[in-house]
PDB file with SEQRES, HELIX, SHEET and CRYST1 records, atoms N, CA, C and O in Angstrom:
SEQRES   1 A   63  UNK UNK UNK UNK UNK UNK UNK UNK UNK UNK UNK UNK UNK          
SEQRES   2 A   63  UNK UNK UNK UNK UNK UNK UNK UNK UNK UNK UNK UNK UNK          
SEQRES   3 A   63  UNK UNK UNK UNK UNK UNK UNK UNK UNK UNK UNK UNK UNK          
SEQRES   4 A   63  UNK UNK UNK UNK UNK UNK UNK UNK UNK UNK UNK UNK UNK          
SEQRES   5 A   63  UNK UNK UNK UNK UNK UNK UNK UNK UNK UNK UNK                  
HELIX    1 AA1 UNK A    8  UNK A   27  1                                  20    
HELIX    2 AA2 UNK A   28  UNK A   32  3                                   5    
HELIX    3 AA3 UNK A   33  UNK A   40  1                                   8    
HELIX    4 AA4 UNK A   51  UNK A   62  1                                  12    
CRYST1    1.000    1.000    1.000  90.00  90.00  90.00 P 1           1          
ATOM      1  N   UNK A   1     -35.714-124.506 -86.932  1.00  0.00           N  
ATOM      2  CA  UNK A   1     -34.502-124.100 -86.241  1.00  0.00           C  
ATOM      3  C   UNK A   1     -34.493-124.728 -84.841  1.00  0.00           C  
ATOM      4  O   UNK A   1     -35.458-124.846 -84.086  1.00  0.00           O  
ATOM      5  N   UNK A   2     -32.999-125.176 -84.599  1.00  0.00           N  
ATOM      6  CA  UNK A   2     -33.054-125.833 -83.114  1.00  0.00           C  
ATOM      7  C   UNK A   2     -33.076-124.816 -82.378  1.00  0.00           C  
ATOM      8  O   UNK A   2     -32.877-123.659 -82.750  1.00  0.00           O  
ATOM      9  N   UNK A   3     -33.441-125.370 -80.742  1.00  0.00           N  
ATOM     10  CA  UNK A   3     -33.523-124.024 -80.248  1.00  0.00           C  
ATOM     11  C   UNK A   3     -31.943-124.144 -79.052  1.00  0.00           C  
ATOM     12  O   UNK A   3     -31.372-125.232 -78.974  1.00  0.00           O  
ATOM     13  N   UNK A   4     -31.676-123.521 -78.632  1.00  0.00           N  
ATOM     14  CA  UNK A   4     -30.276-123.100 -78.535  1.00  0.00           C  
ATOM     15  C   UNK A   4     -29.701-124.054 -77.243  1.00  0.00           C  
ATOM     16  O   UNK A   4     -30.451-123.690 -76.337  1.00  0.00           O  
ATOM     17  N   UNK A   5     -28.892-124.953 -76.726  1.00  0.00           N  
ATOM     18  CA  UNK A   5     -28.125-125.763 -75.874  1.00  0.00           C  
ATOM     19  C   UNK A   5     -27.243-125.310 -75.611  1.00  0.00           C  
ATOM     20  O   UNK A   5     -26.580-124.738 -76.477  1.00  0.00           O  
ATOM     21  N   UNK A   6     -26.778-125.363 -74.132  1.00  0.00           N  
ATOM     22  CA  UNK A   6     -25.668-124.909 -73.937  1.00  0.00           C  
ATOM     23  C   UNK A   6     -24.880-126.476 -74.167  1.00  0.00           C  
ATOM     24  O   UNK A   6     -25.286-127.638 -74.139  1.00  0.00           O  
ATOM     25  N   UNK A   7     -23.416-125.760 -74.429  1.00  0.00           N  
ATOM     26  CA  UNK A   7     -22.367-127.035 -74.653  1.00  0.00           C  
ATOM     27  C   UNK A   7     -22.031-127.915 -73.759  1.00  0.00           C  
ATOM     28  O   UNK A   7     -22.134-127.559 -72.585  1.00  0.00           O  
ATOM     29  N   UNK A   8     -21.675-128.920 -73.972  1.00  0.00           N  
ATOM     30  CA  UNK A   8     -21.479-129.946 -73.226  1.00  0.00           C  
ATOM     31  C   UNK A   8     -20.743-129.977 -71.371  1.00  0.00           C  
ATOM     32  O   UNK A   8     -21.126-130.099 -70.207  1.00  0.00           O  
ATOM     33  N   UNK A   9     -19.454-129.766 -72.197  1.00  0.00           N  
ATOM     34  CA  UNK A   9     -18.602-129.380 -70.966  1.00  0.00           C  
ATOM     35  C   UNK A   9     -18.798-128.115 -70.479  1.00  0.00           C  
ATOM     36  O   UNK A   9     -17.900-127.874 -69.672  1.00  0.00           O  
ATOM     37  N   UNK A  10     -19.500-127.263 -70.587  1.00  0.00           N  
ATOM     38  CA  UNK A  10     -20.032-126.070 -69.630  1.00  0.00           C  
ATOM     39  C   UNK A  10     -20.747-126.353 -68.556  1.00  0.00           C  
ATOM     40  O   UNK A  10     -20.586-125.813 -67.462  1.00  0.00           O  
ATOM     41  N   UNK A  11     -21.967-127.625 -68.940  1.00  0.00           N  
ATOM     42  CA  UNK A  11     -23.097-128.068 -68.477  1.00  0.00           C  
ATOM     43  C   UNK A  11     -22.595-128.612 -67.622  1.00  0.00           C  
ATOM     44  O   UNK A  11     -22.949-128.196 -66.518  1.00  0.00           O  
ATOM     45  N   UNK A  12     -21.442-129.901 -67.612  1.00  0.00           N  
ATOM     46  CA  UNK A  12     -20.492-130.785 -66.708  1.00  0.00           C  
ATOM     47  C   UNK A  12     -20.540-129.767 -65.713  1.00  0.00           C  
ATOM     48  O   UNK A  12     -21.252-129.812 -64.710  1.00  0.00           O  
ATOM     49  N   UNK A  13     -19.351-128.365 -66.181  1.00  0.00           N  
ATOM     50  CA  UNK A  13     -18.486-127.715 -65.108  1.00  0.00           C  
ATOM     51  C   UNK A  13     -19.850-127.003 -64.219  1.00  0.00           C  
ATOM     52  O   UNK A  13     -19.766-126.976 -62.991  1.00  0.00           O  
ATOM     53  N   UNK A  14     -20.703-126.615 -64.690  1.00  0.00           N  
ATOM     54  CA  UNK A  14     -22.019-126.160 -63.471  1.00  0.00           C  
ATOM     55  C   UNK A  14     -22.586-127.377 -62.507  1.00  0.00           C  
ATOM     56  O   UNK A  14     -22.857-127.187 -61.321  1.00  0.00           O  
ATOM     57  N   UNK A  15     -22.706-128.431 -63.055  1.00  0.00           N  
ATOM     58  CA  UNK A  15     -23.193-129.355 -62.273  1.00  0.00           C  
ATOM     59  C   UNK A  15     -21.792-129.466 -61.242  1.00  0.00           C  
ATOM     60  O   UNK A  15     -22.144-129.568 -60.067  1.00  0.00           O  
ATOM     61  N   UNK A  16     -20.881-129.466 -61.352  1.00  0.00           N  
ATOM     62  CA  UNK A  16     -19.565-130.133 -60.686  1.00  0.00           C  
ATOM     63  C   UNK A  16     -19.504-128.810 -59.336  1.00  0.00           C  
ATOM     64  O   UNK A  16     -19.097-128.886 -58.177  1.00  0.00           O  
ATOM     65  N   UNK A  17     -20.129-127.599 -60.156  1.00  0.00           N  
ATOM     66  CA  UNK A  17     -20.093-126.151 -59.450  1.00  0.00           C  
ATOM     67  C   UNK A  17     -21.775-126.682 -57.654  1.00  0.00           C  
ATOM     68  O   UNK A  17     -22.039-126.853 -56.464  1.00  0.00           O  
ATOM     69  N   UNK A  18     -22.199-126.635 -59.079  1.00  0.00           N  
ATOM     70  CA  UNK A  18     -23.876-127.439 -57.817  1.00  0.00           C  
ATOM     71  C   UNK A  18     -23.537-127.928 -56.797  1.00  0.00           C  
ATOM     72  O   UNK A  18     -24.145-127.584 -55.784  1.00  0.00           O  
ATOM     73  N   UNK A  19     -22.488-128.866 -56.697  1.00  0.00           N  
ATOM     74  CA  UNK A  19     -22.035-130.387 -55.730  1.00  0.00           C  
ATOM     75  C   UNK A  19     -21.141-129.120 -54.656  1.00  0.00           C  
ATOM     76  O   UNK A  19     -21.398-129.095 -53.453  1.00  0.00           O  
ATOM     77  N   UNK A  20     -20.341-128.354 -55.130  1.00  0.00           N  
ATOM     78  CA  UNK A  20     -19.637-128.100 -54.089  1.00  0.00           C  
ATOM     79  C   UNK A  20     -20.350-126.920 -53.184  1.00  0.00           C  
ATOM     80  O   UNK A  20     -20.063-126.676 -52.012  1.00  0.00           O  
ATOM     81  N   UNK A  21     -21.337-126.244 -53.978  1.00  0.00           N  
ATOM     82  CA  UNK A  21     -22.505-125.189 -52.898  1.00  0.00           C  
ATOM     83  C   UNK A  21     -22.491-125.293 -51.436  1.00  0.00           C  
ATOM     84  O   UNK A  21     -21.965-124.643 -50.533  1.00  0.00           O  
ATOM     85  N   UNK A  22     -23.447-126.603 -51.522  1.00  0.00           N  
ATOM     86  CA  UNK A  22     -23.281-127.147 -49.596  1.00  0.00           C  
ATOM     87  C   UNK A  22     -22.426-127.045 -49.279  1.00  0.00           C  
ATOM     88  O   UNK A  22     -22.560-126.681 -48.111  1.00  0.00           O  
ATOM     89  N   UNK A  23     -20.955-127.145 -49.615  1.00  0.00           N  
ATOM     90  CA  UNK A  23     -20.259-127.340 -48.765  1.00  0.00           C  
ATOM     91  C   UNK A  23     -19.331-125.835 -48.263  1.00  0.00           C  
ATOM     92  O   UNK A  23     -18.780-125.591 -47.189  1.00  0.00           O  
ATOM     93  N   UNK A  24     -19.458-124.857 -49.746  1.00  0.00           N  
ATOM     94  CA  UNK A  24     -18.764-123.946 -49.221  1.00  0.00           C  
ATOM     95  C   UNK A  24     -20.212-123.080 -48.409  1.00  0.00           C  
ATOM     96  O   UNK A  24     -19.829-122.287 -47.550  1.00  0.00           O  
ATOM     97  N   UNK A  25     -21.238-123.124 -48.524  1.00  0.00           N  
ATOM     98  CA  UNK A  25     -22.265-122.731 -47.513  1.00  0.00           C  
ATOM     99  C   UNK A  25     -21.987-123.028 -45.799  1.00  0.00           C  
ATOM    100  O   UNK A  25     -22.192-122.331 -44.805  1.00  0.00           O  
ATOM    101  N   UNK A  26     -21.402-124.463 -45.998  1.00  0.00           N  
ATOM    102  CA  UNK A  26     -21.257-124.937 -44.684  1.00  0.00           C  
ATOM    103  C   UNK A  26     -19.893-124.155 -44.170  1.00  0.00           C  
ATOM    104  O   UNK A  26     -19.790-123.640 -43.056  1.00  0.00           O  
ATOM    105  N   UNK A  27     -19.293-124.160 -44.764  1.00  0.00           N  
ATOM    106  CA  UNK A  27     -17.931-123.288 -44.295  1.00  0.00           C  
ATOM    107  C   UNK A  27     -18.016-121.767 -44.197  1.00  0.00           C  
ATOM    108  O   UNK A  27     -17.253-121.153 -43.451  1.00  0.00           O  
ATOM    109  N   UNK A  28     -18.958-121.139 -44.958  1.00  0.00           N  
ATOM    110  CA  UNK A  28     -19.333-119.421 -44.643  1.00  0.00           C  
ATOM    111  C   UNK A  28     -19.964-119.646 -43.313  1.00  0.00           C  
ATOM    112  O   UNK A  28     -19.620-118.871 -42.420  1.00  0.00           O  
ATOM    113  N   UNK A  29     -20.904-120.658 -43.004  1.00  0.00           N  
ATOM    114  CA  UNK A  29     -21.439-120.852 -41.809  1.00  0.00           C  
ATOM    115  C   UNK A  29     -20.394-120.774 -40.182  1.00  0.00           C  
ATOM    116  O   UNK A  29     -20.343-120.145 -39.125  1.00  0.00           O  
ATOM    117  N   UNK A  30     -19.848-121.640 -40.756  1.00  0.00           N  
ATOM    118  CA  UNK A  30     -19.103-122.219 -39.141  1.00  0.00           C  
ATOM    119  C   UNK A  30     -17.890-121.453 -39.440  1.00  0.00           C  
ATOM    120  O   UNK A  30     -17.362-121.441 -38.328  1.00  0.00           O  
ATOM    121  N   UNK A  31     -17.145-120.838 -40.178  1.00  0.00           N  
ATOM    122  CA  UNK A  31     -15.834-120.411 -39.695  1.00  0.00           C  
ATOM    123  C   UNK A  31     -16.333-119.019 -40.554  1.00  0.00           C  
ATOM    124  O   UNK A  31     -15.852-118.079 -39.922  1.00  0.00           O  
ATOM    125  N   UNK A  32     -16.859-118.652 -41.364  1.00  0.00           N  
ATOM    126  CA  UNK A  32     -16.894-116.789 -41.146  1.00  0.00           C  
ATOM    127  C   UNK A  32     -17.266-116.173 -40.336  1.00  0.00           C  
ATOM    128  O   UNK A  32     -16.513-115.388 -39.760  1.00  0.00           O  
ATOM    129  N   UNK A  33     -18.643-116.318 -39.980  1.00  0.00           N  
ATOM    130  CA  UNK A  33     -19.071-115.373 -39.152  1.00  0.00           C  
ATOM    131  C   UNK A  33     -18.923-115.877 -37.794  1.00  0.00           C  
ATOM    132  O   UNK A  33     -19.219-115.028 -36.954  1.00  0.00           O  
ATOM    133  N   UNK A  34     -18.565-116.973 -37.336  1.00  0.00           N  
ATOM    134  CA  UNK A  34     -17.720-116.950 -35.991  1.00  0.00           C  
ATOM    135  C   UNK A  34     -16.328-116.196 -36.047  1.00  0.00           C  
ATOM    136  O   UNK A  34     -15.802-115.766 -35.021  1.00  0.00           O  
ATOM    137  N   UNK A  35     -15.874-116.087 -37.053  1.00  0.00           N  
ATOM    138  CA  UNK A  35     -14.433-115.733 -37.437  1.00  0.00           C  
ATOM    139  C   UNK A  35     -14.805-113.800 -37.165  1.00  0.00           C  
ATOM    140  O   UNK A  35     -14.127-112.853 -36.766  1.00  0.00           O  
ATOM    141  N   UNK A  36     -16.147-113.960 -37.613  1.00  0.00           N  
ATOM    142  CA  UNK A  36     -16.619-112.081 -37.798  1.00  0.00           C  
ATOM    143  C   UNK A  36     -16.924-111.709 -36.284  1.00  0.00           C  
ATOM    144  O   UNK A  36     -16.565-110.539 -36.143  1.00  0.00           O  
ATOM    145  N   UNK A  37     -17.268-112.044 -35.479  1.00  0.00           N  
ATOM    146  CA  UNK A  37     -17.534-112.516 -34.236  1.00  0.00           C  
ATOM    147  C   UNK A  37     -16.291-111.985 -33.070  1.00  0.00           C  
ATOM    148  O   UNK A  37     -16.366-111.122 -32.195  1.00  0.00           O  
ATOM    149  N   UNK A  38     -14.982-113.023 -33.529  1.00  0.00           N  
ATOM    150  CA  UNK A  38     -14.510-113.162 -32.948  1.00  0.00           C  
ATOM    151  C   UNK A  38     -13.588-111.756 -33.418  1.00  0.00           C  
ATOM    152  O   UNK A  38     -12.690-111.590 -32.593  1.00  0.00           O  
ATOM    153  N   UNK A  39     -13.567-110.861 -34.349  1.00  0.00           N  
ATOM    154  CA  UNK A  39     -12.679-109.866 -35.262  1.00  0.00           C  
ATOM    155  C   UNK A  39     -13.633-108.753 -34.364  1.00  0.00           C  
ATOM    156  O   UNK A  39     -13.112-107.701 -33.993  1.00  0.00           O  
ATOM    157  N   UNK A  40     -14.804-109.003 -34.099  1.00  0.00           N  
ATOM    158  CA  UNK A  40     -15.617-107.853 -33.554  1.00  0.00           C  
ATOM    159  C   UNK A  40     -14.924-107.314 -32.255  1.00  0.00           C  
ATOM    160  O   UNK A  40     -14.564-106.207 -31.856  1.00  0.00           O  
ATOM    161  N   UNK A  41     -14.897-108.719 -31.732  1.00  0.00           N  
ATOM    162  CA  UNK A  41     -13.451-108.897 -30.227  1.00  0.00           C  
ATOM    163  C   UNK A  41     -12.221-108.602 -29.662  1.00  0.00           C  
ATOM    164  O   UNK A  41     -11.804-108.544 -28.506  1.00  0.00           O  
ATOM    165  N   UNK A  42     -11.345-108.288 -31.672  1.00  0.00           N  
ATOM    166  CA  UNK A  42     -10.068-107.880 -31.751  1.00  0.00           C  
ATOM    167  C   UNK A  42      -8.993-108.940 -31.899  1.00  0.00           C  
ATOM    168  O   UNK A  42      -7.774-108.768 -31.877  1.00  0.00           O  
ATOM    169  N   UNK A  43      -9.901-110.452 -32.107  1.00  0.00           N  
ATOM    170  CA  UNK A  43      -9.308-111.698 -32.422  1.00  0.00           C  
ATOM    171  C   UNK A  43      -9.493-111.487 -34.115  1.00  0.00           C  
ATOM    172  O   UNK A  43     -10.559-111.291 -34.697  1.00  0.00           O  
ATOM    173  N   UNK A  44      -8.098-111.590 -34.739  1.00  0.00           N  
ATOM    174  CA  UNK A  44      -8.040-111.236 -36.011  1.00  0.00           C  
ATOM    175  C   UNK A  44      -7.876-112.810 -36.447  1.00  0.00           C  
ATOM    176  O   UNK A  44      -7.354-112.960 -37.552  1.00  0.00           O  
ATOM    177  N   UNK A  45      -8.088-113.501 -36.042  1.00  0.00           N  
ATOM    178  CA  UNK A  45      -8.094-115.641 -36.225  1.00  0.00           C  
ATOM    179  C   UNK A  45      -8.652-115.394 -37.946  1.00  0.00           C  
ATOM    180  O   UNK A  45      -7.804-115.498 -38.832  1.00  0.00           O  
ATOM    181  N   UNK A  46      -9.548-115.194 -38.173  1.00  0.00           N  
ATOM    182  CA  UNK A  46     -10.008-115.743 -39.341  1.00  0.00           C  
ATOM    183  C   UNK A  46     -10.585-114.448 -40.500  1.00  0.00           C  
ATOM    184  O   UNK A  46     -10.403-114.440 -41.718  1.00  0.00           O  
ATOM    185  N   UNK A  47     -11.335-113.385 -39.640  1.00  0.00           N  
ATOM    186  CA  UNK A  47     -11.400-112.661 -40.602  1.00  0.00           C  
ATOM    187  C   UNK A  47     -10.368-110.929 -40.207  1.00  0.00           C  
ATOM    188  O   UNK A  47     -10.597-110.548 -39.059  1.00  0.00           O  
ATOM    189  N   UNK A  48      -9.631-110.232 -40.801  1.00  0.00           N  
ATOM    190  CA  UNK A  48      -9.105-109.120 -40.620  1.00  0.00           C  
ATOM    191  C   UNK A  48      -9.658-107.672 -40.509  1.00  0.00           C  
ATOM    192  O   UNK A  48     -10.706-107.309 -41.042  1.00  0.00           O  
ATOM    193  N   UNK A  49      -9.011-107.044 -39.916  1.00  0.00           N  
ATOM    194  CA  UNK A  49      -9.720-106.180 -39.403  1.00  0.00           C  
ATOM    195  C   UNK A  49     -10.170-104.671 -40.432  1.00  0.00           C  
ATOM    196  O   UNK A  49     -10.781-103.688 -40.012  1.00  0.00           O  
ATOM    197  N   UNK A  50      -9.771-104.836 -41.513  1.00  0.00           N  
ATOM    198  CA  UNK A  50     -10.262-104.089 -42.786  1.00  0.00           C  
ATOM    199  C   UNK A  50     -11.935-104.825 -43.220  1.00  0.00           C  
ATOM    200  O   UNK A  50     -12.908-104.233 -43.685  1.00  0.00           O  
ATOM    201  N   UNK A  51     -11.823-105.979 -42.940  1.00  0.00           N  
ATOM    202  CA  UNK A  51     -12.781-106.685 -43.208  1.00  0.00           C  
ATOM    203  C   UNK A  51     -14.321-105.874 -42.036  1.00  0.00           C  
ATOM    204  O   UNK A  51     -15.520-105.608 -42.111  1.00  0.00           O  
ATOM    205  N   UNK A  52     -13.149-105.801 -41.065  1.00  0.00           N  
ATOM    206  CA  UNK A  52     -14.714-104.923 -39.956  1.00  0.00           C  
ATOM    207  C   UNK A  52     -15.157-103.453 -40.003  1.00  0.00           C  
ATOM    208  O   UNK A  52     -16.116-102.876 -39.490  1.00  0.00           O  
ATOM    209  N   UNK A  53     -14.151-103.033 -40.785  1.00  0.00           N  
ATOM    210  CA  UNK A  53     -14.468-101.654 -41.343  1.00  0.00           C  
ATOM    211  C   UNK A  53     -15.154-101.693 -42.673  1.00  0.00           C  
ATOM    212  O   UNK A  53     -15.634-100.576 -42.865  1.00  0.00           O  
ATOM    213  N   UNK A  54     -15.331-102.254 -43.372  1.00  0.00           N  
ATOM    214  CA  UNK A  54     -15.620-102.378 -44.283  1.00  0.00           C  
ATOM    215  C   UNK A  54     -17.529-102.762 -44.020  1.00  0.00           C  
ATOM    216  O   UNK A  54     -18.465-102.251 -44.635  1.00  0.00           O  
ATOM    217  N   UNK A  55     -17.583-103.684 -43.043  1.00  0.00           N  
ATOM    218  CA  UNK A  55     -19.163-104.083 -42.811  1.00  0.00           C  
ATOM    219  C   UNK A  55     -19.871-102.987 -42.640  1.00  0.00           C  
ATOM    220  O   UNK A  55     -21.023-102.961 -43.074  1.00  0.00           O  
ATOM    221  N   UNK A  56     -19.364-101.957 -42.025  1.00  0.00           N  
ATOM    222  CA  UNK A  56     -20.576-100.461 -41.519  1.00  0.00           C  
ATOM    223  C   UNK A  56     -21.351-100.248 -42.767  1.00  0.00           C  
ATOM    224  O   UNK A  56     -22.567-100.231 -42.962  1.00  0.00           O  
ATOM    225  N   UNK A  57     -19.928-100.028 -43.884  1.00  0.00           N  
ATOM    226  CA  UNK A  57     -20.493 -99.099 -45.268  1.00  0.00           C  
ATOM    227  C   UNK A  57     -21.157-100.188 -46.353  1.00  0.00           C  
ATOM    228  O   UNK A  57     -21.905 -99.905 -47.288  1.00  0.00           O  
ATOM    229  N   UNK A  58     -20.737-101.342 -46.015  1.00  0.00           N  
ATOM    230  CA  UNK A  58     -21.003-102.857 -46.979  1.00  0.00           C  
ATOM    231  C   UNK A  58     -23.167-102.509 -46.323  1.00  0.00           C  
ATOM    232  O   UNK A  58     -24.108-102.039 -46.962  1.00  0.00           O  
ATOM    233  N   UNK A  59     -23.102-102.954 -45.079  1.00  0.00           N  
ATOM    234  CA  UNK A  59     -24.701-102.983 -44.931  1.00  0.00           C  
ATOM    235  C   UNK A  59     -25.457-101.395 -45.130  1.00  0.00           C  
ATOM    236  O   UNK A  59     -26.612-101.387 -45.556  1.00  0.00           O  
ATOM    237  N   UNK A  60     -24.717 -99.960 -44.785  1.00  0.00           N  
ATOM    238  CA  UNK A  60     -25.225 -99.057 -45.391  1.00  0.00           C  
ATOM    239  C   UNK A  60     -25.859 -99.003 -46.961  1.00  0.00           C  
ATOM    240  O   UNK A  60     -27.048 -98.876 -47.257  1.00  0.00           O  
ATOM    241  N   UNK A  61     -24.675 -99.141 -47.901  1.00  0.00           N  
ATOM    242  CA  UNK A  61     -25.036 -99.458 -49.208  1.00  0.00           C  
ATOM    243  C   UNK A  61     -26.157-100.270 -49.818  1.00  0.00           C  
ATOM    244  O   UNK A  61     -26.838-100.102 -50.830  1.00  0.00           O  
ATOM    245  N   UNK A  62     -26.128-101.391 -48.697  1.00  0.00           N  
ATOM    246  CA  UNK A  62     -26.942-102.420 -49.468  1.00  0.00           C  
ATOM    247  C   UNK A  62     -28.214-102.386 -48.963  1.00  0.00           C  
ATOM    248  O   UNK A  62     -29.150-103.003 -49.471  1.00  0.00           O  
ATOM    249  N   UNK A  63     -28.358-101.135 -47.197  1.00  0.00           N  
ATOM    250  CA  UNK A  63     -29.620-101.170 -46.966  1.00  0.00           C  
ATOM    251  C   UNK A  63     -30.520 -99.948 -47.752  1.00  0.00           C  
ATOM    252  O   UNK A  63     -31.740 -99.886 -47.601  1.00  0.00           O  
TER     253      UNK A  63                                                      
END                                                                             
């Protein structure tokens, strides 16, 4: 019995998924959490302010 492969074009669409990592890494980098930063401030630029209520109970939960 063979032993089990994933299909072709699945394999494509993960590798194609791989390539773009860095880059959305690089963008959580430089414009979220400056964006979280700046929302801490009352500058709603990039992230909203449900988004800063939400962090108290987001790191409670997960600590």
């Amino acid at each position: 019995m063979w032993p089990w492969q994933q299909p072709r074009p699945f394999a494509r669409f993960l590798t194609g998924l791989d390539l773009l990592l860095p880059y959305t890494d690089t963008i959580y980098t430089f414009c979220w959490i400056p964006g979280l930063v700046c929302a801490l401030f009352g500058h709603y630029w990039v992230v909203g302010p449900l988004t800063v209520l939400v962090l108290p109970l987001t790191l409670l939960t997960n600590g």
